[in-house]
Residue, then its C-alpha position, 0 to 999 in steps of 0.5 A: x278690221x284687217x291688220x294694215x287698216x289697223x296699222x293706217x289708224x294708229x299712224x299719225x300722218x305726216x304733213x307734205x311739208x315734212x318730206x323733203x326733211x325726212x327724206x335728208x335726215x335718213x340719206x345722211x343718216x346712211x351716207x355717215x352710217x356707212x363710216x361710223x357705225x354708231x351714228x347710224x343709230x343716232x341718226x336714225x334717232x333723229x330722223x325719227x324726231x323730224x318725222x314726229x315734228x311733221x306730225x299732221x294728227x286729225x282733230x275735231x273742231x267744235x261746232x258753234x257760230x262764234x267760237x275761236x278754237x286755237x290755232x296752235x298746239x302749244x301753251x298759253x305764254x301771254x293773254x291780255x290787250x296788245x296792239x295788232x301789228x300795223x301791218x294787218x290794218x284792222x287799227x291801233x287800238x289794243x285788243x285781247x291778244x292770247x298767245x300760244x308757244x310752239x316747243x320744238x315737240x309739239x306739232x307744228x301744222x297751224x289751223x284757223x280759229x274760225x270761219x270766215x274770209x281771209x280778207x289779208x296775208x301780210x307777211x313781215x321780215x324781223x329777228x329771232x329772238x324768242x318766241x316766249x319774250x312778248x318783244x318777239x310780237x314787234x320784232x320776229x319774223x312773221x307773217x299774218x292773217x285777217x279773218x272776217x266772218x260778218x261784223x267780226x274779223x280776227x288777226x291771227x300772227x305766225x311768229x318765227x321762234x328762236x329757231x325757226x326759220x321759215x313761216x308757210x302760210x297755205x291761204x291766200x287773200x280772197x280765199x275762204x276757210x273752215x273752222x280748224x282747217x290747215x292754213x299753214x306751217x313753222x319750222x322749227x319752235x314758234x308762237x301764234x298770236x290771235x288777236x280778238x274782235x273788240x269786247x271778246x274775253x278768253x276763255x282760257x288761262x296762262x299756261x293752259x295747254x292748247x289743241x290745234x282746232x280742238x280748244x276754244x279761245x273764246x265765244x264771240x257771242x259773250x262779250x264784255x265792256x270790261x278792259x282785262x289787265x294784262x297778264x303774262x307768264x312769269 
């Protein structure tokens, strides 16, 4: 193996959203450098963050008709029944809801749960209070997904953050989408919510570290009768 296919392998690709930020971060890092010398070396420190949160790793996303992968790094901040946004239109009444807090370090490039169709893109203007806070689901800034993949359909919910202000969304109405593939985007700290077909138990606990694409959620072949208590972190 040459030396440069080793250094291409072990660089993390930064995703095409990230340019345009890496790229003013390091002009104002020389232009205030030029001035002041000690903030050049904090600059670049903090150009070399905005290129880790752009961060765009490969993942391996399990194969299996019915399986829900997370589409967020981040942790488990909730799991139990909520009512899905009206705006979604797949109904009122509650389903199991997991989800999942993005910090300002994990990586921010959102991946869908499951095959399917994306059968609707609804995006809603709110606040930004934090994204931690389960009032955030009602009241933040967010744009949302209906995935159908036969009899089944899935709500997946970006949800803008304490600091974030702008929600990318990829997809579109009509379009179809693998398992794990990149359907979009927060800057800069945010959540997903994913909200499961009825009957369908998590396979996950609060406070678990997600992978985006990589940890399953659930298995929408096992389903259950039973009406889970919800639960949220403390």
């Amino acid at each position: 193996m040459s030396v440069v296919d080793s250094v291409t392998k072990a660089l993390v690709p930064i995703h095409r959203e990230g340019w345009p930020f890496i790229a003013i971060a390091f002009v104002a890092t020389v232009v205030i450098g030029w001035f002041f010398d000690p903030l050049f070396w904090i600059g670049l420190v903090l150009t070399g963050w905005v290129c880790y949160f752009f961060r765009d790793p490969p993942r391996v996303t399990p194969v299996g008709e019915g399986l829900i992968v997370s589409p967020a790094d981040g942790i488990v901040s909730q799991c139990g029944p909520a009512r899905p946004p009206s705006e979604l239109e797949i109904g009122d009444e509650p389903l199991m809801r997991v989800s999942i807090f993005m910090n300002v370090f994990n990586c921010h490039v959102n991946r869908a749960p499951m095959d399917g169709k994306v059968t609707r893109v609804a995006y809603r203007a709110g606040k930004f209070v934090n994204a931690e806070l389960d009032k955030a689901s009602e009241h933040n800034e967010r744009n949302g997904l209906v995935i159908e993949n036969g009899a089944k359909q899935i709500g997946v919910v970006q949800i803008a953050g304490l600091v974030a202000r702008r929600i990318v969304c990829f997809v579109r109405e009509g379009e179809s989408i693998a398992a794990g593939e990149r359907f979009g985007l927060i800057r800069f700290g945010s959540r997903l919510d994913v909200y499961f077909p009825e009957g369908v138990r998590p396979k996950v606990a609060l406070g678990q570290t997600m992978i985006a694409g990589e940890t399953v959620l659930a298995d929408m072949n096992e389903v259950s009768s039973e009406t889970s208590v919800l639960t949220r972190v403390s």
